[in-house]
Structure formats: C-alpha cells, structure tokens
C-alpha positions as a Markdown table, in Angstrom:
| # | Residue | x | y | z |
|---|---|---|---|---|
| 1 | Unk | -223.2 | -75.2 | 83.6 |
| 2 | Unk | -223.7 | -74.6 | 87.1 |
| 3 | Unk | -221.7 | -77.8 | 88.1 |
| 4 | Unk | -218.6 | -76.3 | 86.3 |
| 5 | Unk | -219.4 | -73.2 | 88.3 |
| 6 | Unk | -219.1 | -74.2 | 91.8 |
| 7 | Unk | -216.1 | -75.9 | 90.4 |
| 8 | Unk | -213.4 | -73.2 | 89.5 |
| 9 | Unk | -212.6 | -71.6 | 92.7 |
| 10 | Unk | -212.8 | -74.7 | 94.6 |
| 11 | Unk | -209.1 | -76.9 | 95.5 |
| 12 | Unk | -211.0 | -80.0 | 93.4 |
| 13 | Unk | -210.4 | -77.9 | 90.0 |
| 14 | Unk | -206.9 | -79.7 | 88.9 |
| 15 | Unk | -209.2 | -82.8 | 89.4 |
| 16 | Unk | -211.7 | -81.5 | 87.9 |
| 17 | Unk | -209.6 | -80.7 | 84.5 |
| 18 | Unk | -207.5 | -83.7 | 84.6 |
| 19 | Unk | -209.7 | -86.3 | 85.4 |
| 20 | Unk | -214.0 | -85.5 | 84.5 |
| 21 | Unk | -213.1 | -83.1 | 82.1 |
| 22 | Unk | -210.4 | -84.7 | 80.1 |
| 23 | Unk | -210.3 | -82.7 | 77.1 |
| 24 | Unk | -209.5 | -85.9 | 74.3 |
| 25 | Unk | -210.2 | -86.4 | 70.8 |
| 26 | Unk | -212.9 | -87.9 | 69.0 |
| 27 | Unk | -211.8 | -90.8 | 67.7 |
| 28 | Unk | -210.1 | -92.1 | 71.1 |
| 29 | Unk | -212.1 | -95.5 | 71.3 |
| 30 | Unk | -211.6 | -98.5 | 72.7 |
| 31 | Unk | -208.5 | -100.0 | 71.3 |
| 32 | Unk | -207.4 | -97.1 | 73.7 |
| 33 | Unk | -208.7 | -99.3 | 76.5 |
| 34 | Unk | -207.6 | -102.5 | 75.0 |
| 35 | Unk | -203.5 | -101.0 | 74.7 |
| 36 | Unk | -203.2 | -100.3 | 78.0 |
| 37 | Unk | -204.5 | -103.2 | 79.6 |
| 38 | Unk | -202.5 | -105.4 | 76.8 |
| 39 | Unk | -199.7 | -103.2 | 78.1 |
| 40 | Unk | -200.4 | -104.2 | 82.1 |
| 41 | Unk | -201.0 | -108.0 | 80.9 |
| 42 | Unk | -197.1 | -107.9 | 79.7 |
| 43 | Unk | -196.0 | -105.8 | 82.6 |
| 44 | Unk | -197.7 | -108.7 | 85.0 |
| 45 | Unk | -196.3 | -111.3 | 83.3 |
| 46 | Unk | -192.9 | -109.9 | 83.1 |
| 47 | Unk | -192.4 | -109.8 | 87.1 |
| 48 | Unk | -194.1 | -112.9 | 87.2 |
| 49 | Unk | -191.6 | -114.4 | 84.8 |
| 50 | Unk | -188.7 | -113.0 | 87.1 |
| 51 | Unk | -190.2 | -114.3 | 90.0 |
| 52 | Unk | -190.5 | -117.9 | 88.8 |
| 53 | Unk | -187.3 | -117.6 | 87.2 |
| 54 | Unk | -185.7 | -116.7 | 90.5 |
| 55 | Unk | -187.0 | -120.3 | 92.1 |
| 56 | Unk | -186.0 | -122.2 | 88.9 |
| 57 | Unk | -184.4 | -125.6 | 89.6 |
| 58 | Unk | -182.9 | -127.6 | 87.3 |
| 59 | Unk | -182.6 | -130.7 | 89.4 |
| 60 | Unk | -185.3 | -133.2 | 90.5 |
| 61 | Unk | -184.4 | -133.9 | 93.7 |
| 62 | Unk | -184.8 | -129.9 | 94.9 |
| 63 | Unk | -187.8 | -129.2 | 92.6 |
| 64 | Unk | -190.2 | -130.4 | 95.6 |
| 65 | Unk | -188.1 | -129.1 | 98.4 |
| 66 | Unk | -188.7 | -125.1 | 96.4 |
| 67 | Unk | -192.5 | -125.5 | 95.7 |
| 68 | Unk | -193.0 | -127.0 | 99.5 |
| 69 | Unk | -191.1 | -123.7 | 100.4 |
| 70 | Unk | -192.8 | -121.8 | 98.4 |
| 71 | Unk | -196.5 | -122.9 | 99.0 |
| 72 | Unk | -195.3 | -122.4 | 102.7 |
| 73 | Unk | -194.1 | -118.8 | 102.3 |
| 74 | Unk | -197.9 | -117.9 | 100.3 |
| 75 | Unk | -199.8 | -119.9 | 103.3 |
| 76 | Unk | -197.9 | -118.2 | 106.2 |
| 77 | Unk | -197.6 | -114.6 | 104.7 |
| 78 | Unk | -201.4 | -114.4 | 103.0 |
C-alpha cells in the first residue's frame, strides 16, 4: 500500500497505471504472448520478403554479381 502511495502525486503515475498496474482480465494467458510475437514473426518476415524481393534476379549471370554486392554492403555498413 505504501508503494502505491508515494506513487500518486509523483510525474511516474501515467507509468505507473499503464504499465505495473495494468488493470487486465483474468483469463489473459499466454496465447496473449504467443499472438503478438506470431504477429512480429509475420511482420519480420514481411520486410524481409520485400527486401529480397527488391535484389531478385532472374538471370544466372547477375545472380553472383547482387549477392557479392550485397555481402559487400552488410560487411562495410555493420
């Protein structure tokens, strides 16, 4: 009681009510958990899926020339 006390005057009360004291349900489990990260899982593989779809080539004679510019672009900017 004494925490929530020091608590409501002070400018960490929104985080307070929003974030430690969440008011949920009961039955909020953890198939919660598992729908958002199934959720970010998609998410990641959709911009993935752009980006490899943006350096797609069809023809055999380029398909070394993009992955030698693109394991040069990861090596020089990471």
């Amino acid at each position: 009681m004494s925490l929530n006390r020091w608590n409501k005057h002070s400018l960490l009360s929104f985080i307070d009510s929003h974030i430690i004291n969440y008011p949920t349900p009961i039955n909020l489990n953890y198939m919660w958990s598992f729908g958002s990260t199934a959720g970010l899982c998609l998410g990641i593989q959709i911009l993935t899926g752009i980006f490899l779809a943006m350096h797609y080539s069809s023809h055999v004679d380029y398909l070394l020339v993009v992955l030698n510019t693109l394991c040069e672009t990861l090596i020089m900017d990471g």
